[in-house]
N, CA, C and O atoms as a GROMACS GRO file, in nm:
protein
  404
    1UNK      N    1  -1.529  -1.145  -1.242
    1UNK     CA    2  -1.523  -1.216  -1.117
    1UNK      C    3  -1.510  -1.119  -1.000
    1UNK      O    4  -1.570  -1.141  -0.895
    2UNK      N    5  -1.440  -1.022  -1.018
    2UNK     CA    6  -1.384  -0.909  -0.883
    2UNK      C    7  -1.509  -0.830  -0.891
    2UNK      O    8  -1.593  -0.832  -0.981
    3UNK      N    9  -1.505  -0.740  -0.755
    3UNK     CA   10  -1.657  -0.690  -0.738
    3UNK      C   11  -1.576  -0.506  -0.716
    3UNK      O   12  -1.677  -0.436  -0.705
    4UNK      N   13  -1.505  -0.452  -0.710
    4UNK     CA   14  -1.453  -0.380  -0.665
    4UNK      C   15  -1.411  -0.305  -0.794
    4UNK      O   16  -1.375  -0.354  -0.901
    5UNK      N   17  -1.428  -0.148  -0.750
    5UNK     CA   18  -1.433  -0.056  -0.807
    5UNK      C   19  -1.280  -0.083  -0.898
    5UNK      O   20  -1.268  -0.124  -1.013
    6UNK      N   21  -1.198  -0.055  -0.825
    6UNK     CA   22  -1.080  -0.061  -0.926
    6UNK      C   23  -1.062  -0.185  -0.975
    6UNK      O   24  -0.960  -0.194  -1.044
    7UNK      N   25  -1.123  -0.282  -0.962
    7UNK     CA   26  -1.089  -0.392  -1.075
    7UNK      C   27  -1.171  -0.404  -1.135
    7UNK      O   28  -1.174  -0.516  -1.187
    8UNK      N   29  -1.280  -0.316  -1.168
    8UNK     CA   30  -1.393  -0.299  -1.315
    8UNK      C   31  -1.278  -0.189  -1.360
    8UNK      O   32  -1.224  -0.199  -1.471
    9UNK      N   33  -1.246  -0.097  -1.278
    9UNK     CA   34  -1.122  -0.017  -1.367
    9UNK      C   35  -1.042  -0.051  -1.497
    9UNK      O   36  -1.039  -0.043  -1.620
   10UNK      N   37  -0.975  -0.100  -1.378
   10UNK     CA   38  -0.846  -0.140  -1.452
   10UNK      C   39  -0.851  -0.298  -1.583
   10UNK      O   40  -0.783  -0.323  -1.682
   11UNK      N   41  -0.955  -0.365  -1.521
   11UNK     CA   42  -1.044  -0.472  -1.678
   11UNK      C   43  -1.050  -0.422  -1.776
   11UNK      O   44  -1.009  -0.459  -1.886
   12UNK      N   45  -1.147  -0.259  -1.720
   12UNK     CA   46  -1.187  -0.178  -1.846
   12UNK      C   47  -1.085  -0.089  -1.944
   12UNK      O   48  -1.091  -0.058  -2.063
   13UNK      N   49  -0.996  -0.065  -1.843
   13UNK     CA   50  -0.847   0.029  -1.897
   13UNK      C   51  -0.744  -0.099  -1.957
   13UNK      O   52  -0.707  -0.097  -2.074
   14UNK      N   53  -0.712  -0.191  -1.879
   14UNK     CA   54  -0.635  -0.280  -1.964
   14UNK      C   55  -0.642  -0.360  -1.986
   14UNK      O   56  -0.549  -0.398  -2.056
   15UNK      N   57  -0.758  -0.474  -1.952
   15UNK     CA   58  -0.799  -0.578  -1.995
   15UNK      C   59  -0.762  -0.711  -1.930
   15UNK      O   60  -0.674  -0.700  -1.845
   16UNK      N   61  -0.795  -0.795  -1.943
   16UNK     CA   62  -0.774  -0.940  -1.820
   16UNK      C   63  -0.634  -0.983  -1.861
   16UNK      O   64  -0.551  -1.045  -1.795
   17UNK      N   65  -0.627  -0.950  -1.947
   17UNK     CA   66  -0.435  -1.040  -2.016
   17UNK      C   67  -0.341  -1.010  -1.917
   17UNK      O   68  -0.263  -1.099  -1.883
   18UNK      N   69  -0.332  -0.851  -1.842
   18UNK     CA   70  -0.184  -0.858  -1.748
   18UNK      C   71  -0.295  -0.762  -1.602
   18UNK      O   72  -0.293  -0.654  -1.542
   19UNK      N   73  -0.381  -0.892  -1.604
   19UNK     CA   74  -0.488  -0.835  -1.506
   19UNK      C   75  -0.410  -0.877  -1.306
   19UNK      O   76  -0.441  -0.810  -1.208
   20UNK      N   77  -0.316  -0.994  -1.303
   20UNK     CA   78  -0.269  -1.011  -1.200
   20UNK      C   79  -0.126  -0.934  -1.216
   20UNK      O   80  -0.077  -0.889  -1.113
   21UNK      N   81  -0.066  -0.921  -1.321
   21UNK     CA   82   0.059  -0.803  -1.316
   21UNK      C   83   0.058  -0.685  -1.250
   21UNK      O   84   0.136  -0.642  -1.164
   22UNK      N   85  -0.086  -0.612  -1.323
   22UNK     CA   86  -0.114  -0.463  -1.263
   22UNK      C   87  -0.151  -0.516  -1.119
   22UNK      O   88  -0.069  -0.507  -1.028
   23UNK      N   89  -0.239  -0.554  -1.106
   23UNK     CA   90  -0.293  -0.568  -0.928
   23UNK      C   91  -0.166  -0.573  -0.870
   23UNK      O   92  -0.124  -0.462  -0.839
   24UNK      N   93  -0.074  -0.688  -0.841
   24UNK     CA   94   0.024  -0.698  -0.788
   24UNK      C   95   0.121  -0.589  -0.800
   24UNK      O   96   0.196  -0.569  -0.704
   25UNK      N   97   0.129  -0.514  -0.907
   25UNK     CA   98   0.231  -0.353  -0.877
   25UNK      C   99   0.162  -0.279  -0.792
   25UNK      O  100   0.190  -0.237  -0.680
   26UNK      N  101   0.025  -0.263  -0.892
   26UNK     CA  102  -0.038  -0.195  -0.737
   26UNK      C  103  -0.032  -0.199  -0.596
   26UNK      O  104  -0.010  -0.117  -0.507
   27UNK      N  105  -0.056  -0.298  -0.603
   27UNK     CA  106  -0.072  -0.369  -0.458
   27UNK      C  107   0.096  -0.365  -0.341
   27UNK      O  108   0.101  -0.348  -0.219
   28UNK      N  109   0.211  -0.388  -0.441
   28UNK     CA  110   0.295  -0.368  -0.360
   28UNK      C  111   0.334  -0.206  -0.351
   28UNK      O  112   0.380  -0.150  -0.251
   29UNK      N  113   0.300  -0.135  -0.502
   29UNK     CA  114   0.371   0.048  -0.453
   29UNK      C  115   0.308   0.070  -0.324
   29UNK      O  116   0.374   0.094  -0.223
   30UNK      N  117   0.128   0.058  -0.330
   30UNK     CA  118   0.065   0.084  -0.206
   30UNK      C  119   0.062   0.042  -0.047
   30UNK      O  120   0.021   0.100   0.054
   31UNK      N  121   0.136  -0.105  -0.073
   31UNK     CA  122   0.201  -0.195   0.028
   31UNK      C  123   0.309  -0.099   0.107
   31UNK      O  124   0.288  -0.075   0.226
   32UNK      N  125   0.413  -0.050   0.046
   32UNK     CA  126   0.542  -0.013   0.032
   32UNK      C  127   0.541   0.133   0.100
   32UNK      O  128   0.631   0.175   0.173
   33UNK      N  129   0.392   0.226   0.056
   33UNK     CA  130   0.380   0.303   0.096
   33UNK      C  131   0.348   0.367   0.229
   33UNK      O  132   0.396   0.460   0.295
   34UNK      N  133   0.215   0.252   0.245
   34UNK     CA  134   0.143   0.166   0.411
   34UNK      C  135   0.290   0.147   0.520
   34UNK      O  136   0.319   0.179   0.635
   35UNK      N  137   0.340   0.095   0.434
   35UNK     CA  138   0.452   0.040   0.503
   35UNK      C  139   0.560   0.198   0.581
   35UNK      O  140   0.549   0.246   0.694
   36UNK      N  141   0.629   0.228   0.500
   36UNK     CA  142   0.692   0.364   0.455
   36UNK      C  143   0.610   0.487   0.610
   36UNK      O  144   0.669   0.533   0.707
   37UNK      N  145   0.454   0.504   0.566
   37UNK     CA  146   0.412   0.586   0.627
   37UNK      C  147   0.393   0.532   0.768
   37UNK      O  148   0.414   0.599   0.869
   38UNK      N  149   0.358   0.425   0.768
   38UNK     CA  150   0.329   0.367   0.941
   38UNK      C  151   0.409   0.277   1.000
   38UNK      O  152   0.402   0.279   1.123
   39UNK      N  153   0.471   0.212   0.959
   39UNK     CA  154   0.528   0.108   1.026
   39UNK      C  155   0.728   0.095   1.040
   39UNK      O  156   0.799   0.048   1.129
   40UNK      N  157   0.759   0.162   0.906
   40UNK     CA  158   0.914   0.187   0.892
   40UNK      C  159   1.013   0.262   1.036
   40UNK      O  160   0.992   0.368   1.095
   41UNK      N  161   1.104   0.175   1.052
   41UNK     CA  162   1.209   0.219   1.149
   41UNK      C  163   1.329   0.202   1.092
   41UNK      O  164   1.341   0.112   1.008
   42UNK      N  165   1.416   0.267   1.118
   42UNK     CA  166   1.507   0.265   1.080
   42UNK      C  167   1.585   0.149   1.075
   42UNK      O  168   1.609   0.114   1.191
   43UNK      N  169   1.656   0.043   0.957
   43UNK     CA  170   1.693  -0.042   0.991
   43UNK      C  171   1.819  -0.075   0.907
   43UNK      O  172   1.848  -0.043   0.792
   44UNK      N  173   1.898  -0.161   1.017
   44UNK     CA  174   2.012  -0.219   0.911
   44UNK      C  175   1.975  -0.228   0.791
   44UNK      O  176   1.855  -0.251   0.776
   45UNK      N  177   2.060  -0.215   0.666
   45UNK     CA  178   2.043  -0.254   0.526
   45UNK      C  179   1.977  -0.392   0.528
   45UNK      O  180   1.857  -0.408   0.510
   46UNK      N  181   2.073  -0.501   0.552
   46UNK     CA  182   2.014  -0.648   0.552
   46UNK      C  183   1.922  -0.694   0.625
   46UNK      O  184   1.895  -0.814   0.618
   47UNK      N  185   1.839  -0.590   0.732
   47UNK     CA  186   1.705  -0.639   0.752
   47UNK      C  187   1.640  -0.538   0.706
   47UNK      O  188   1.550  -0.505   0.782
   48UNK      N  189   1.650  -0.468   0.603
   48UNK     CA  190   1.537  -0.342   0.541
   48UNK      C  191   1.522  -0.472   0.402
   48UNK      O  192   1.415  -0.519   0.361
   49UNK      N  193   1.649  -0.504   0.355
   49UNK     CA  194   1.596  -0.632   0.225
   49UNK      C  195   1.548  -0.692   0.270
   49UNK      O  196   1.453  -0.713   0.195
   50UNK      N  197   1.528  -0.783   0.398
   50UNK     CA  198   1.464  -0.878   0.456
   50UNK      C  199   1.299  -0.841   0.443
   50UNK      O  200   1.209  -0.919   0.409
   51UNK      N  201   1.289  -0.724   0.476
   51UNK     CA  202   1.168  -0.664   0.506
   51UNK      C  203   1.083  -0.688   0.409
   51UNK      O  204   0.980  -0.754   0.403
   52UNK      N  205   1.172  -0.589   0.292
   52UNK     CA  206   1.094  -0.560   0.172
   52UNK      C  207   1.104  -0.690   0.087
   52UNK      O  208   1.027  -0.691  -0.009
   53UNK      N  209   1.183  -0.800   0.101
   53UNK     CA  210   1.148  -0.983   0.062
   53UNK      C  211   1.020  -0.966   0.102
   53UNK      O  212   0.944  -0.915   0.018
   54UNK      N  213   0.974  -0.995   0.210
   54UNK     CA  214   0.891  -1.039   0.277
   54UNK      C  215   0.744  -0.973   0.216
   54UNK      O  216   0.640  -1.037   0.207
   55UNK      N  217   0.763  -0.825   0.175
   55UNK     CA  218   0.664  -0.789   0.146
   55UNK      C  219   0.615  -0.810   0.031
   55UNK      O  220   0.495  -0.829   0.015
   56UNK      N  221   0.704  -0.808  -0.068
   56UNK     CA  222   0.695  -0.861  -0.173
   56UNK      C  223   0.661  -0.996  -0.238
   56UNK      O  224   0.626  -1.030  -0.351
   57UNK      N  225   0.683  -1.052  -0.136
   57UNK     CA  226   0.622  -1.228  -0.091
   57UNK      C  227   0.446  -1.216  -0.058
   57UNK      O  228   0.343  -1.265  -0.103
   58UNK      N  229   0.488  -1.117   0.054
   58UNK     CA  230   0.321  -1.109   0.110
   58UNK      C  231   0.232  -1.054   0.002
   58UNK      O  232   0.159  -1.149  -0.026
   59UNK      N  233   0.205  -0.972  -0.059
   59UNK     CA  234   0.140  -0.914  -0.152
   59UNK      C  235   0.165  -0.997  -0.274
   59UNK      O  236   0.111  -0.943  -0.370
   60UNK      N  237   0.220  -1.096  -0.304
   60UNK     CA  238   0.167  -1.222  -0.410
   60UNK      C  239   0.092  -1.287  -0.359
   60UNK      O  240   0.031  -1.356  -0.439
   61UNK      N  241   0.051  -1.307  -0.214
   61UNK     CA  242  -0.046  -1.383  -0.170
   61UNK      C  243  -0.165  -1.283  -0.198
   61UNK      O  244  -0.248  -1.320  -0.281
   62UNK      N  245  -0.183  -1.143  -0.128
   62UNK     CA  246  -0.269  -1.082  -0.123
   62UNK      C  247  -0.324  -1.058  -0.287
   62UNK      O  248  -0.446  -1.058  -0.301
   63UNK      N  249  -0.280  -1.048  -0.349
   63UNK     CA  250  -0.300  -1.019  -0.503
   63UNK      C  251  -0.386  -1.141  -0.568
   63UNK      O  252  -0.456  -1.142  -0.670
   64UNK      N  253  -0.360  -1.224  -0.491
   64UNK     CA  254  -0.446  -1.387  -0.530
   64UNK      C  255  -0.563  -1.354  -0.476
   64UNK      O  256  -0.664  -1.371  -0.545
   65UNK      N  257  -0.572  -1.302  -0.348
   65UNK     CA  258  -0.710  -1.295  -0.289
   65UNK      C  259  -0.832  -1.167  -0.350
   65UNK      O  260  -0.955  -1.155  -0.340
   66UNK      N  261  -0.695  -1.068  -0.428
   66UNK     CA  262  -0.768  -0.939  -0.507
   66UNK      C  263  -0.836  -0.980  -0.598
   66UNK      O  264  -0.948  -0.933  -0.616
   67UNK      N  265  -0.779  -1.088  -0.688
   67UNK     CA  266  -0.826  -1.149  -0.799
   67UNK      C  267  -0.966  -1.252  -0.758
   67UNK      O  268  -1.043  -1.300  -0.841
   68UNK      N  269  -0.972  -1.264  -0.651
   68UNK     CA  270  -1.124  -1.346  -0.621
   68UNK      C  271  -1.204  -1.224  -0.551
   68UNK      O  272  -1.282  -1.240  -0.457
   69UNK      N  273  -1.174  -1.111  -0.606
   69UNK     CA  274  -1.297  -1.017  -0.558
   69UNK      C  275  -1.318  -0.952  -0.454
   69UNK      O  276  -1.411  -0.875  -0.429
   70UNK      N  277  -1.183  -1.000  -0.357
   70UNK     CA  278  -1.204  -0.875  -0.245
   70UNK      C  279  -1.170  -0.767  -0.229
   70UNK      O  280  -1.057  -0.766  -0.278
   71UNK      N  281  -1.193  -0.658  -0.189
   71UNK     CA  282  -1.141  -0.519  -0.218
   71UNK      C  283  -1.016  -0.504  -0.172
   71UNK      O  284  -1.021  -0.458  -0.058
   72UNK      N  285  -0.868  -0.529  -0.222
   72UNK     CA  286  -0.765  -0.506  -0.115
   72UNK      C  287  -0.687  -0.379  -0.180
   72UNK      O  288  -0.616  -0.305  -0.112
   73UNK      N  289  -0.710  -0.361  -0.329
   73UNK     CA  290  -0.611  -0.242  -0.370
   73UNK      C  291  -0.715  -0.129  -0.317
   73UNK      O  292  -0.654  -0.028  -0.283
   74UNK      N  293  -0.865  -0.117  -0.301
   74UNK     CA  294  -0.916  -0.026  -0.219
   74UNK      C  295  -0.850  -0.006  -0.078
   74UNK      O  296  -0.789   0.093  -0.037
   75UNK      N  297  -0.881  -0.138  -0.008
   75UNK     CA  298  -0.786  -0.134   0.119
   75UNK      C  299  -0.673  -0.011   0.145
   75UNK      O  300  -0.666   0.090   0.216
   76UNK      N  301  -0.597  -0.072   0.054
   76UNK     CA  302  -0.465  -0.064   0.047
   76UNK      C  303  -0.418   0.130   0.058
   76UNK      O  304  -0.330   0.197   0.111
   77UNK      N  305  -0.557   0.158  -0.042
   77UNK     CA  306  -0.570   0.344  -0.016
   77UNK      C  307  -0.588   0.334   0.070
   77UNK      O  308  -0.501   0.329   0.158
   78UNK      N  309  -0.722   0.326   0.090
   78UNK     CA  310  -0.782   0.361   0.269
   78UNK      C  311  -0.687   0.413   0.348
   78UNK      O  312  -0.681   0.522   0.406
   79UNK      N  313  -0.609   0.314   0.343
   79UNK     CA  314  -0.468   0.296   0.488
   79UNK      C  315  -0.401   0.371   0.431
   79UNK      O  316  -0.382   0.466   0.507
   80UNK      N  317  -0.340   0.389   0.316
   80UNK     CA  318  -0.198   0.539   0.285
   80UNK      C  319  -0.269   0.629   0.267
   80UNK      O  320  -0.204   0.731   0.291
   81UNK      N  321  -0.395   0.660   0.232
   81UNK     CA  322  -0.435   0.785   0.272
   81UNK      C  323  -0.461   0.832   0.387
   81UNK      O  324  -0.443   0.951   0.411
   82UNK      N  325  -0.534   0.696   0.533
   82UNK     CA  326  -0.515   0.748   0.648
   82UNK      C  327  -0.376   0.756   0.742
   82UNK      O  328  -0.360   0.830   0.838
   83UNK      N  329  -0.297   0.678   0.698
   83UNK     CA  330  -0.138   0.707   0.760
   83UNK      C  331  -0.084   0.876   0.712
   83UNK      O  332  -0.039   0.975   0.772
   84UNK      N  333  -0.121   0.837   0.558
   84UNK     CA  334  -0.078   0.975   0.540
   84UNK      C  335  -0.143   1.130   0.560
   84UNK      O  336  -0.103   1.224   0.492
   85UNK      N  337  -0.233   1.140   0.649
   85UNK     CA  338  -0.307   1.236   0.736
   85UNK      C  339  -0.286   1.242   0.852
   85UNK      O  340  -0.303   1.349   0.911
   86UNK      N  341  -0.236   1.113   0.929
   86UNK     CA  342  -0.209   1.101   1.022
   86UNK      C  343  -0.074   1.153   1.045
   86UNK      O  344  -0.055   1.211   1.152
   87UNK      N  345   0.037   1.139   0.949
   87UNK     CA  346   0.183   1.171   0.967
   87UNK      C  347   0.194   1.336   0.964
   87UNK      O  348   0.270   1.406   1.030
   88UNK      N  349   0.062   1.388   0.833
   88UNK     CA  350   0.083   1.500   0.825
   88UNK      C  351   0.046   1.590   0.966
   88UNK      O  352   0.108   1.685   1.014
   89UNK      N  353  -0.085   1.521   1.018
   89UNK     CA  354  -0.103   1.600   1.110
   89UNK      C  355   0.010   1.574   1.237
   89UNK      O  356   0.025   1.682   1.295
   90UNK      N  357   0.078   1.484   1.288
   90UNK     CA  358   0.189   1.478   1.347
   90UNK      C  359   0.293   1.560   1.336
   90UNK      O  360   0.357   1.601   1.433
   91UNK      N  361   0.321   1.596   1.190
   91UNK     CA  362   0.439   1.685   1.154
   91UNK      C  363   0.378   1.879   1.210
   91UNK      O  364   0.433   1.984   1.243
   92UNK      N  365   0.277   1.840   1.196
   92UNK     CA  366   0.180   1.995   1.230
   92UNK      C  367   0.159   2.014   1.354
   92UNK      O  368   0.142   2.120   1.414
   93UNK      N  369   0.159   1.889   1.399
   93UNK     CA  370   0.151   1.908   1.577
   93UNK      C  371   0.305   1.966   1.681
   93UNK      O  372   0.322   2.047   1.772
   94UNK      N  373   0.402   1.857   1.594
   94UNK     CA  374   0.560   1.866   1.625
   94UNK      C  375   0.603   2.007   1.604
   94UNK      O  376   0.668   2.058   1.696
   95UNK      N  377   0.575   2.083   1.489
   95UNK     CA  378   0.604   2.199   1.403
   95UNK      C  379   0.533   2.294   1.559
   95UNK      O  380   0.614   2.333   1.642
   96UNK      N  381   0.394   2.318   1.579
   96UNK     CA  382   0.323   2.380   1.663
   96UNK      C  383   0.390   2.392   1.767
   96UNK      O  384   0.392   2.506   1.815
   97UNK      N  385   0.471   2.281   1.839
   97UNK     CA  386   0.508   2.277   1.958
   97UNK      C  387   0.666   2.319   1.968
   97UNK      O  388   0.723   2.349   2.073
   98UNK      N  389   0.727   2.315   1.837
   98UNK     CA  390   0.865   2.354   1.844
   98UNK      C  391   0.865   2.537   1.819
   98UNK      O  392   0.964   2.607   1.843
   99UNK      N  393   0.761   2.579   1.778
   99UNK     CA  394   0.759   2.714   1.790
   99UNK      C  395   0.702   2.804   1.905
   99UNK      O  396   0.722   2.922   1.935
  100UNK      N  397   0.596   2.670   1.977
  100UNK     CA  398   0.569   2.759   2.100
  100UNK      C  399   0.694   2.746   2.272
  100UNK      O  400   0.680   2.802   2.380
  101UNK      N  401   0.788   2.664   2.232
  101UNK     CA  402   0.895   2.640   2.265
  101UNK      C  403   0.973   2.739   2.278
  101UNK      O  404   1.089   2.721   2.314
   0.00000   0.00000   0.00000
């Protein structure tokens, strides 16, 4: 049914039986990560659980929509690999400027 590279993957590696289990881990480490690299502020304890409820809520929805074939655990790289180029080069920019300081 899915059209997307990693879910001929992962069919082919583990098979349809715990085919919405894996997506959904996936989907939230990479969630978590998205999250982590771009969007995280520092927060009270009881709204960081709030948070991560929520996400963990959200990505059972999204995991429904993976399973009808849209690319979202691709997505889901895309974005932590471009946050995480983006942070690095931030840390390289910050680093640059505290030495020409």
């Amino acid at each position: 049914m899915g059209s997307g590279i990693i879910h001929h993957y992962i069919v082919e590696l583990i098979g349809e039986a715990h085919l919405f289990k894996t997506f959904y881990i996936l989907n939230v480490i990479l969630g978590i990560i998205s999250y982590k690299l771009g969007f995280a502020r520092e927060l009270p304890l009881l709204k960081s659980i709030i948070v991560y409820i929520m996400l963990f809520i959200g990505m059972f929805v999204i995991t429904i929509f993976n399973l009808f074939g849209l690319p979202i655990t691709e997505s889901l790289i895309v974005i932590s690999l471009v946050l995480a180029i983006y942070r690095f080069r931030m840390y390289r920019e910050r680093k640059a400027r505290g030495e020409e300081q």
